[in-house]
VODRENLUM-494132 format. One record per residue (C-alpha): residue number from 1; chain; z, y, x. Coordinates in steps of 0.001 Angstrom, whole numbers, plus 500000, padded with zeros to 6 digits. Each point is the difference from the previous one (the first is absolute). Layout:
<pts>
NUM;A;Z;Y;X;
...
</pts>
This chain:
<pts>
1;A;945179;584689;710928;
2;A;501245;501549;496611;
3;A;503319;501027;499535;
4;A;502070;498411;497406;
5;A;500049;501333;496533;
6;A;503581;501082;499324;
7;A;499607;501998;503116;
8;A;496823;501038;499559;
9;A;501050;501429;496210;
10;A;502846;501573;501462;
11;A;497834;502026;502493;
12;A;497266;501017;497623;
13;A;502220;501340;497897;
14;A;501784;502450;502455;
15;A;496529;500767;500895;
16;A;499025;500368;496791;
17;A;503275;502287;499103;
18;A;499547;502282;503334;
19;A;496037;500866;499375;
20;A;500451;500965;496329;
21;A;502937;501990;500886;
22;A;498435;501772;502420;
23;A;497175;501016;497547;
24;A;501894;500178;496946;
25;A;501723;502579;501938;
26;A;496927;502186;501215;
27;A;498576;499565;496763;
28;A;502874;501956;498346;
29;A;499925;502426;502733;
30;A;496280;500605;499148;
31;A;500644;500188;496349;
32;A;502626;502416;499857;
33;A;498458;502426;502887;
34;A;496407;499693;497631;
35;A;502074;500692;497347;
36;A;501636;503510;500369;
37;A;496468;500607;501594;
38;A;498695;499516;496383;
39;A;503054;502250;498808;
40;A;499438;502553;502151;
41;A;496127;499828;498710;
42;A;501010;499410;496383;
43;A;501240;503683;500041;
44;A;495862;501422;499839;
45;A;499064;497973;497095;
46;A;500483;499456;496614;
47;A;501399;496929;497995;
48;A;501400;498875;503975;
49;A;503456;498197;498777;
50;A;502386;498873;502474;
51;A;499845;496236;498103;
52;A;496118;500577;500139;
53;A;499675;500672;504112;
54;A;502591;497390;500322;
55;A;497511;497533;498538;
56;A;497378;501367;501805;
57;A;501801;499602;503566;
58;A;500360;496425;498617;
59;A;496613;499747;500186;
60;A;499152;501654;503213;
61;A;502250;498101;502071;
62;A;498933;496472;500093;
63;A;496791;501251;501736;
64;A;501855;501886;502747;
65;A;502861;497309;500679;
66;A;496609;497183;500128;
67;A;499813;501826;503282;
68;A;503118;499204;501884;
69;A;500315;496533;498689;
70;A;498618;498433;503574;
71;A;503040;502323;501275;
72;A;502079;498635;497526;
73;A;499586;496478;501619;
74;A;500431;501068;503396;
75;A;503071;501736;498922;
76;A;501503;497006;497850;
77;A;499119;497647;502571;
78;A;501949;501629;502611;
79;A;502982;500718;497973;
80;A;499892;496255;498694;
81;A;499523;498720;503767;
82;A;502929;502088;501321;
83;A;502324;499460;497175;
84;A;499370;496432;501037;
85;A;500565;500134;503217;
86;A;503250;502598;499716;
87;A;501691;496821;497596;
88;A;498948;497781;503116;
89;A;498005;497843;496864;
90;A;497204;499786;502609;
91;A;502298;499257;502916;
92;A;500928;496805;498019;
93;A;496204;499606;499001;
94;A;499318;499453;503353;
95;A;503024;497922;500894;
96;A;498621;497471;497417;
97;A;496878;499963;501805;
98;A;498260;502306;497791;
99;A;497447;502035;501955;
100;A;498610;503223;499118;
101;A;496394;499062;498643;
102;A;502300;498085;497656;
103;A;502269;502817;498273;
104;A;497342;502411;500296;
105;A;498024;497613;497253;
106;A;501876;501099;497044;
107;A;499290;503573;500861;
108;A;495702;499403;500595;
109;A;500235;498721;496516;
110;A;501868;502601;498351;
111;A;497597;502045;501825;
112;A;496616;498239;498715;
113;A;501361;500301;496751;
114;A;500887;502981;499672;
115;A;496920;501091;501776;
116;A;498324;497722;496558;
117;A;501922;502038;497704;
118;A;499350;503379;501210;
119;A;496044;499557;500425;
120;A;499861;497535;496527;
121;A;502588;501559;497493;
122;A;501830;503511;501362;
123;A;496647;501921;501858;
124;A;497744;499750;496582;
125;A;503103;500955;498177;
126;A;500569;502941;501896;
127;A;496602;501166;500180;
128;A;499698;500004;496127;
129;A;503353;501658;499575;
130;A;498293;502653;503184;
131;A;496872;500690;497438;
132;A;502445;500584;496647;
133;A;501700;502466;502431;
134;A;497223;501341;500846;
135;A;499374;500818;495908;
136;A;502990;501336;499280;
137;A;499845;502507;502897;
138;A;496486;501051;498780;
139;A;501781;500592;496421;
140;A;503415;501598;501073;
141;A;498533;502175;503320;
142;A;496319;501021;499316;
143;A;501270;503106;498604;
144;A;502888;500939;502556;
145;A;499421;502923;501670;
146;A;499980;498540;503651;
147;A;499700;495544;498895;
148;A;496783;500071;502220;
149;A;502318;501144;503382;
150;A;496905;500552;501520;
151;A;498382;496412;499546;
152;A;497323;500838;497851;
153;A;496698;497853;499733;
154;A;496814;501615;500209;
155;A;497026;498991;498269;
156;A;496073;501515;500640;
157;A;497566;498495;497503;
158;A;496257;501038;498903;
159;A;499303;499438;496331;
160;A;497059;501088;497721;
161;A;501180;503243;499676;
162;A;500560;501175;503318;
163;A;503180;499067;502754;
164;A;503601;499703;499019;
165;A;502896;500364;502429;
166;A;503413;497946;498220;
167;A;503276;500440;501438;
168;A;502925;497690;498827;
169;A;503696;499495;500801;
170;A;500105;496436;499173;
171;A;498127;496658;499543;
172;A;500833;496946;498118;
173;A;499768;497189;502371;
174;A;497869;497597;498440;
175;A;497711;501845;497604;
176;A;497579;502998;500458;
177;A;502411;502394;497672;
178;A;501351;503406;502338;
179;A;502817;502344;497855;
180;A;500671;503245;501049;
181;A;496424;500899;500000;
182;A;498281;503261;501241;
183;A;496079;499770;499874;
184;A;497287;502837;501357;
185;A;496913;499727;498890;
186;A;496504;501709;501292;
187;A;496693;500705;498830;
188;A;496402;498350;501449;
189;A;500162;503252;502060;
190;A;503448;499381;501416;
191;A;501830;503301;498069;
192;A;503274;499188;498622;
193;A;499806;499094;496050;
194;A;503618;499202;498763;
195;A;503060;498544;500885;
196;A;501940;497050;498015;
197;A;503237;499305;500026;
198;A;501159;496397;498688;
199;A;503013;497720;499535;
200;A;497529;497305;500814;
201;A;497182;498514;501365;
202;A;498064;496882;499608;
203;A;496950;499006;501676;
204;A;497447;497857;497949;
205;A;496132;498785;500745;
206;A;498495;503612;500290;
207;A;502729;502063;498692;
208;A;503618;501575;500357;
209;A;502278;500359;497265;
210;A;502226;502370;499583;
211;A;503064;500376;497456;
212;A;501687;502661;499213;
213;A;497830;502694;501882;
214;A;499999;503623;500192;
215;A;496778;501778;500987;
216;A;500065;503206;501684;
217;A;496324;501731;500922;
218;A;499610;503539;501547;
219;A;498867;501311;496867;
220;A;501852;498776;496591;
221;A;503496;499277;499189;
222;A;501307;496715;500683;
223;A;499257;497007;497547;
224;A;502093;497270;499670;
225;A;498428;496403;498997;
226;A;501623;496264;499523;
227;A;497541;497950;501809;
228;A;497000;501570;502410;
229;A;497123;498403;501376;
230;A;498673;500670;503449;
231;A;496940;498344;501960;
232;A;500725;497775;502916;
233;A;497769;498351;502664;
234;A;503193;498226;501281;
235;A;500311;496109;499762;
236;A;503683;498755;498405;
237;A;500032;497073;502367;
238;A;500028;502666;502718;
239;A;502253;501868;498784;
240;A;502810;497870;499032;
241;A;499768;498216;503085;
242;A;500709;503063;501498;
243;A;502519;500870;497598;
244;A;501858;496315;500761;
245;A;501107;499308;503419;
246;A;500653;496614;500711;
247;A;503466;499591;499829;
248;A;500047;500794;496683;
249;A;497945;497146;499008;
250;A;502107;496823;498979;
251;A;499499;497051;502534;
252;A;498320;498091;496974;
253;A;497407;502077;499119;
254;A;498722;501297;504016;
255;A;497407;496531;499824;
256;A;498225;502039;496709;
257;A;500901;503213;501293;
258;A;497672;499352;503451;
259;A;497668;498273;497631;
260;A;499431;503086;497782;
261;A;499806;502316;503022;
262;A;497587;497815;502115;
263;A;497744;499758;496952;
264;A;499870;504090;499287;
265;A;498802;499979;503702;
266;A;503168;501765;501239;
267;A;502231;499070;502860;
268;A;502615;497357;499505;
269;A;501650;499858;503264;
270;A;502735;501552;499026;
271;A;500970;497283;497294;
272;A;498815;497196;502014;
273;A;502551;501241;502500;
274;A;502859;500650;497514;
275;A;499211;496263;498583;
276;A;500479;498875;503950;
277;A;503112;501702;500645;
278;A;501662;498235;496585;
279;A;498887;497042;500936;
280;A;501627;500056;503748;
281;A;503031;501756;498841;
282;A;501874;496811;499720;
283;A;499138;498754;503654;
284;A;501482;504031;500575;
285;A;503169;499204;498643;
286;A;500114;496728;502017;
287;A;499351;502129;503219;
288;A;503301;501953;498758;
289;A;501875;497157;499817;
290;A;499055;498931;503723;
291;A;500648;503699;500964;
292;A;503192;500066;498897;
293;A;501006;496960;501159;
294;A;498838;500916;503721;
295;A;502735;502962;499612;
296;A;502750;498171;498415;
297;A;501180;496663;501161;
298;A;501651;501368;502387;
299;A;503733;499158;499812;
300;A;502260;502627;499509;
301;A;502391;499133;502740;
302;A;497203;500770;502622;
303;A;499839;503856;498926;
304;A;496458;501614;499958;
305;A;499774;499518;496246;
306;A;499670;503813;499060;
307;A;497341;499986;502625;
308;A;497882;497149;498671;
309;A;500061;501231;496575;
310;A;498526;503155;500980;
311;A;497445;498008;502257;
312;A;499289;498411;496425;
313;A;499073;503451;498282;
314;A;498052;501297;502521;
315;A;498138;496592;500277;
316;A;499393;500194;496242;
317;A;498961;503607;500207;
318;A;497519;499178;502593;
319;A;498732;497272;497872;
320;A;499625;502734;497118;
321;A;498250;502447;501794;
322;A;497534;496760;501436;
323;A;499150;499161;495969;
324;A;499746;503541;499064;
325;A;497462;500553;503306;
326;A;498107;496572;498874;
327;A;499766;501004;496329;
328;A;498720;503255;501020;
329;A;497461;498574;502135;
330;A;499176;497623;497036;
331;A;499511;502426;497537;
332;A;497457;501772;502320;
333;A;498139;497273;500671;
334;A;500412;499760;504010;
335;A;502097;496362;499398;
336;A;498973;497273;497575;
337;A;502516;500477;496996;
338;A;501203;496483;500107;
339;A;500514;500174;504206;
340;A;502023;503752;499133;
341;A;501900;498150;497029;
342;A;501635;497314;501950;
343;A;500185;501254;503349;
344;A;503367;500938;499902;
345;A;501099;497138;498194;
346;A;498699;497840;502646;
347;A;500766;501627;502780;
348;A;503475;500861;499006;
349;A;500779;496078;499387;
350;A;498446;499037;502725;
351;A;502235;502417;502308;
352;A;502810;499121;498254;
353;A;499707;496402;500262;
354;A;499231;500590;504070;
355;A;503430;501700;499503;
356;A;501975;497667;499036;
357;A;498387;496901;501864;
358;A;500810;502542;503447;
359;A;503806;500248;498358;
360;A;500791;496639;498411;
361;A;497956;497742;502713;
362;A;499656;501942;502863;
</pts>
């Protein structure tokens, strides 16, 4: 049976209120503590303005908060539930012969669609604001003395001329351009030839090339040159699928992005899983909602409560570390990606829902 619609409005919306103030909240909190990271960085490189790394935070953030948002739900639910039940709103729920399945509806919708939102609308947004973060850091930090903070990529390559070792402190997600770019090259016979050091980097079909490059060899000056050329065996599809992980890849374009990498003969798991996992995220948040409520119906005047709720965070940390063990399986190929994908989902509605039958009916 539905619950009526005056009612049912009323309790979306102080779902609705509770989940996006809970991540409203942790998304400031990530913003600001990214943000005097990015002052505190700003200090090693040139043209770094306060208004400039403030933008650039702005950028970061949506990325990192896209990771708490299941959290955010679990959070907001609880909070909504309790708030509820502290006002005794639910106590005269169930006096009208409302049962819990009932005013727990208007919550499992605000949690399918906000589950829609975030895979449809805010994770392809973030991950395109993630990859113009990602260019701005190779422009503002490829020169700072210590931007790489020991997370360089390395790169071994044969080409025409001999191998070529290329060290670079960043990648832009997305394309198969490195900045901060430090390249070694050898002869046939293996003995060092020269060393180039670039702004930046851009693989193409059979060659890198490099801007702004300064050549140092054993036995000249240095030379400095706008654009260099250098051979390359290396395949761009390769490359800038290593260069992209697959969060960073809007939900929209993973169907072409597994398409692309299938077709270069390269693995795809990753993606397919990271298409999965979007696609069960809104059964996730559901499996909040049912978490929460399992902790928090409880009425007040029975004490316990502070108990509960921290039965509700471990049971939502322990449903955290189950996706994170499933998506690593997943990724490595020991579980099918869509069984890894919405395994926790599942499983954590499922319990849930045993829950709450064992509290509500017995």
């Amino acid at each position: 049976m539905l619950i009526g619609p005056t009612l049912g409005r009323y309790f979306a919306a102080r779902f609705l209120r509770t989940v996006l103030g809970v991540f409203v909240t942790v998304f400031a909190l990530v913003y600001t503590l990214d943000f005097v990271e990015l002052l505190r960085r700003a200090g090693e490189a040139q043209g770094a303005s306060a208004g400039l790394m403030a933008q650039l935070s702005l950028y970061r953030t949506p990325a990192v908060a896209e990771g708490v948002l299941p959290f955010a739900v679990l959070f907001g639910s609880m909070a909504a539930l309790l708030q509820l039940s502290r006002k005794l709103e639910l106590v005269v729920a169930r006096a009208a012969g409302i049962s819990a399945w009932q005013f727990l509806q208007p919550g499992f919708f605000v949690a399918l669609a906000l589950g829609a939102v975030a895979v449809g609308v805010y994770n392809p947004v973030s991950a395109l604001l993630k990859q113009r973060s990602t260019e701005i850091e190779a422009k503002i930090f490829a020169k700072a003395t210590r931007a790489s903070s020991g997370k360089d990529l390395w790169i071994r390559q044969k080409g025409l001329d001999g191998e070529a070792i290329l060290r670079a402190e960043t990648a832009i997600e997305g394309t198969t351009t490195l900045a901060g770019v430090s390249v070694f090259t050898f002869d046939g016979a293996g003995k060092f030839a020269e060393q180039l050091v670039a702004a930046r980097a851009t693989l193409h079909d059979g060659y890198w090339e490099l801007s702004d490059v300064r050549v140092l060899t054993p036995d000249a000056p240095p030379e400095s040159f706008d654009t260099y050329l250098i051979a390359s065996n290396l395949d761009p599809a390769q490359v800038r699928q290593g260069f992209t992980p697959p969060e960073s890849v809007p939900f929209w374009q993973l169907p072409t992005t597994i398409a692309r990498t299938e077709r270069a003969g390269l693995d795809a798991t990753r993606y397919r899983l990271q298409y999965d996992v979007l696609w069960a995220r809104p059964v996730l948040f559901v499996a909040m909602v049912l978490v929460a409520a399992t902790v928090s119906l409880r009425f007040f005047r029975f004490g316990g409560v502070g108990k509960l709720v921290l039965g509700g965070v471990a049971a939502g940390f322990a449903l955290y570390v189950v996706r994170q063990v499933m998506e690593g399986l997943g990724a490595s190929g020991l579980v099918a990606a869509p069984v890894a994908a919405w395994f926790p989902a599942v499983v954590g509605s499922l319990l849930g829902t045993l829950t709450l039958l064992y509290q509500e009916d017995g």
